[in-house]
C-alpha positions as CSV (number, residue, x, y, z in Angstrom):
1,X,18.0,64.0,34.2
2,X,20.3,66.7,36.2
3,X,20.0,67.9,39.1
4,X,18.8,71.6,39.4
5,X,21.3,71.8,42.7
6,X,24.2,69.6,43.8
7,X,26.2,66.6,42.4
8,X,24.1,63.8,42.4
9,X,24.3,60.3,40.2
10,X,20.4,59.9,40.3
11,X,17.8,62.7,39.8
12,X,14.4,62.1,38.6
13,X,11.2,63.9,38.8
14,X,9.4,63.3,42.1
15,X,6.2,61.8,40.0
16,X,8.4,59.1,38.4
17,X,9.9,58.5,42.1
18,X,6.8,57.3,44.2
19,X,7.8,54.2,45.0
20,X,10.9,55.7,46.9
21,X,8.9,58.3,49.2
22,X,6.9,57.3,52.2
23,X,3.0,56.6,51.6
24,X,2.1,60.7,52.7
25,X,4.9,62.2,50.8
26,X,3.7,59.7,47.7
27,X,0.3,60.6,48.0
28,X,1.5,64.5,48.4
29,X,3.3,64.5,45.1
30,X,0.2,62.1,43.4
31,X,-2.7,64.7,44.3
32,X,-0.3,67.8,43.6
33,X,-2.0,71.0,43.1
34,X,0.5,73.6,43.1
35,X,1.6,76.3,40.9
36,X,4.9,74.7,40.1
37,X,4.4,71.2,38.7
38,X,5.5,68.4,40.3
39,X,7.6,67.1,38.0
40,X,9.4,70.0,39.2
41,X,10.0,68.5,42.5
42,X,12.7,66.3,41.9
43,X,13.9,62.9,43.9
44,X,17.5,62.3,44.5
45,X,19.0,59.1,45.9
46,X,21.0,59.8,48.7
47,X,23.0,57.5,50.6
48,X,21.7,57.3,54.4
49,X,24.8,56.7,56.0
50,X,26.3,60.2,54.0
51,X,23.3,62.0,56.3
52,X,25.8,64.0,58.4
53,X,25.8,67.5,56.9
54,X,30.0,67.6,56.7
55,X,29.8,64.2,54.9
56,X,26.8,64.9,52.7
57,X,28.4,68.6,51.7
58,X,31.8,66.4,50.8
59,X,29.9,63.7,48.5
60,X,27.1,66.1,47.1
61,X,28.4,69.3,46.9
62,X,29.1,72.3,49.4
63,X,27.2,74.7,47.8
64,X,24.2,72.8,48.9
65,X,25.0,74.6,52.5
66,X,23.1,76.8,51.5
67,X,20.4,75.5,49.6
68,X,18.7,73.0,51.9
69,X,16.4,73.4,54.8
70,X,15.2,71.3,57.5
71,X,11.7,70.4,58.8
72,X,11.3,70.1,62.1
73,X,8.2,69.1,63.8
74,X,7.2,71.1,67.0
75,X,4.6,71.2,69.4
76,X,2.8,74.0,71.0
77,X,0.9,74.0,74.2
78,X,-1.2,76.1,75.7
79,X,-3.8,75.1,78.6
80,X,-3.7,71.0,78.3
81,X,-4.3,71.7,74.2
82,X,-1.2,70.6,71.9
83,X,-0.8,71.7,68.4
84,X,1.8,70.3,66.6
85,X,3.3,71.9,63.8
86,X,6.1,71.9,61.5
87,X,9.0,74.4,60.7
88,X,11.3,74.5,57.7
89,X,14.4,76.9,57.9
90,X,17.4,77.0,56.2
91,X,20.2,74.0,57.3
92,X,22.7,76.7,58.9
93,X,20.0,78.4,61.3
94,X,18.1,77.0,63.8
95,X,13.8,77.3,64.6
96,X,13.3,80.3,66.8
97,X,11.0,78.2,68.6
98,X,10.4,80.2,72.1
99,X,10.0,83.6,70.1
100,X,8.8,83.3,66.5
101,X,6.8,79.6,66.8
102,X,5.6,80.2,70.1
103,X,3.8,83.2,69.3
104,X,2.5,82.3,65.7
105,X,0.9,79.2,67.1
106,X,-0.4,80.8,70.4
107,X,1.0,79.3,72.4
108,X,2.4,79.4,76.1
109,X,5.0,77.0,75.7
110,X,6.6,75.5,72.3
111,X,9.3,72.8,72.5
112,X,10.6,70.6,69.7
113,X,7.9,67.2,69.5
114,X,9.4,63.9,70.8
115,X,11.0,61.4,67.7
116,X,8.2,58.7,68.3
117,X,5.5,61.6,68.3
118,X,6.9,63.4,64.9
119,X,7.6,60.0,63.0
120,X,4.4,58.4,64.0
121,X,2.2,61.4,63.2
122,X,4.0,62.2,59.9
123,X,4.6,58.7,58.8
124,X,7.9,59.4,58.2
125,X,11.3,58.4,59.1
126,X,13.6,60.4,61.5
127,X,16.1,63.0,59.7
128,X,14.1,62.5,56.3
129,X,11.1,64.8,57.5
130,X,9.6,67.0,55.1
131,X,7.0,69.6,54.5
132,X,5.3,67.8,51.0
133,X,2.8,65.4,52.8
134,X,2.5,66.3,56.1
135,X,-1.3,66.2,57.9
136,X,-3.1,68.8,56.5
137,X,-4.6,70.4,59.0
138,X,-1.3,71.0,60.7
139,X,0.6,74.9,60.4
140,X,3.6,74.7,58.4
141,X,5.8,77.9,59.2
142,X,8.6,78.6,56.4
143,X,11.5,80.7,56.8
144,X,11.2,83.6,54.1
145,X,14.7,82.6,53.2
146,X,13.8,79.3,52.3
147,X,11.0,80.5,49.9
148,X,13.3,82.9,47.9
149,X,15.9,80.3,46.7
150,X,15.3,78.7,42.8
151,X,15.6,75.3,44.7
152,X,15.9,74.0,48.1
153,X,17.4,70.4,49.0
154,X,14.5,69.0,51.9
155,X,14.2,65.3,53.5
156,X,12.0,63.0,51.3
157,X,10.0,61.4,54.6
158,X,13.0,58.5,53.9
159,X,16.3,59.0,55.6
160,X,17.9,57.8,52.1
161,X,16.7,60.0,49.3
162,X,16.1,64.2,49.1
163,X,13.6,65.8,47.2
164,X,15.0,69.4,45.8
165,X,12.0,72.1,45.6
166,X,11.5,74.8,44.0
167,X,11.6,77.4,47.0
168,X,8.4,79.1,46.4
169,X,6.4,75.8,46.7
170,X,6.9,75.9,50.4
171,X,4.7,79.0,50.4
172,X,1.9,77.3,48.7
173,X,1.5,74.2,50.8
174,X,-1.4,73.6,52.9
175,X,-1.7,76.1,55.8
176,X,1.8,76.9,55.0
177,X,3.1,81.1,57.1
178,X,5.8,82.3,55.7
179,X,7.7,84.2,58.5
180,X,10.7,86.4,58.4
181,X,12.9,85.3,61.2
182,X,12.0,81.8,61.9
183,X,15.5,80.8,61.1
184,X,18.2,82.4,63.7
């Protein structure tokens, strides 16, 4: 199969891939209920030590600049409660986390969570975070942006491997926001 973005030597639907995703992403893409099937999310191998963006853009392809997001996981706080939440924007902006996340979750303060907190609550590898197969009752907040491109390269919950997404999926995950301005 080709990839729908991007130069890559292996693409196959994420369905046919399960074996390479972590257990939640897996189990994300086995249940899926989405408007867009999921053999429309597709898996990519990726080589982890190519995970620099300058060195990933040079082997996979430049346009992909602008075609892939991150997912970051934050936590908000507000009296000793802490809600931790995840925030995909597009790969050349950064989370507006002390204006737009702040006040969507309700919170006082709102500060990027701590690697050991994010990878053990996820279940997924630092720098391979994604938005398919998070907890469910956690907010995920999506960049507008994100949503309006065909596809969108994300992490795949492994640091080797991508999954590339339709963009308006994002929008239809569980107790996904989709904000205009998230990404600065």
């Amino acid at each position: 199969m080709r990839a729908p973005i991007g130069d890559f030597d292996h693409a196959t639907p994420a369905p046919d891939s399960l074996d390479e995703l972590t257990r939640p992403v897996a189990d994300a893409v086995r249940h899926w209920r989405g408007s867009v099937p999921a053999d429309r999310i597709v898996y990519v191998d990726t080589e982890p030590e190519w995970a620099d963006t300058a060195v990933f853009l040079k082997h996979y392809g430049k346009d992909l600049l602008d075609r892939s997001a991150n997912c970051v996981v934050v936590a908000g706080k507000r009296g000793g409660e802490t809600t931790l939440a995840a925030c995909v924007v597009l790969s050349a902006t950064r989370v507006d986390v002390n204006g737009a996340v702040r006040r969507q979750l309700g919170a006082r303060k709102a500060s990027f969570a701590p690697m050991d907190t994010a990878t053990r609550e996820t279940g997924m590898e630092y720098g391979g975070i994604t938005p398919i197969g998070l907890p469910g009752a956690w907010p995920v907040l999506v960049d507008s942006a994100v949503v309006d491109l065909p596809y969108v390269l994300v992490g795949s919950g492994r640091r080797r491997g991508k999954l590339l997404v339709p963009g308006k999926v994002f929008a239809e995950l569980p107790n996904a926001v989709v904000l205009e301005g998230l990404g600065l």
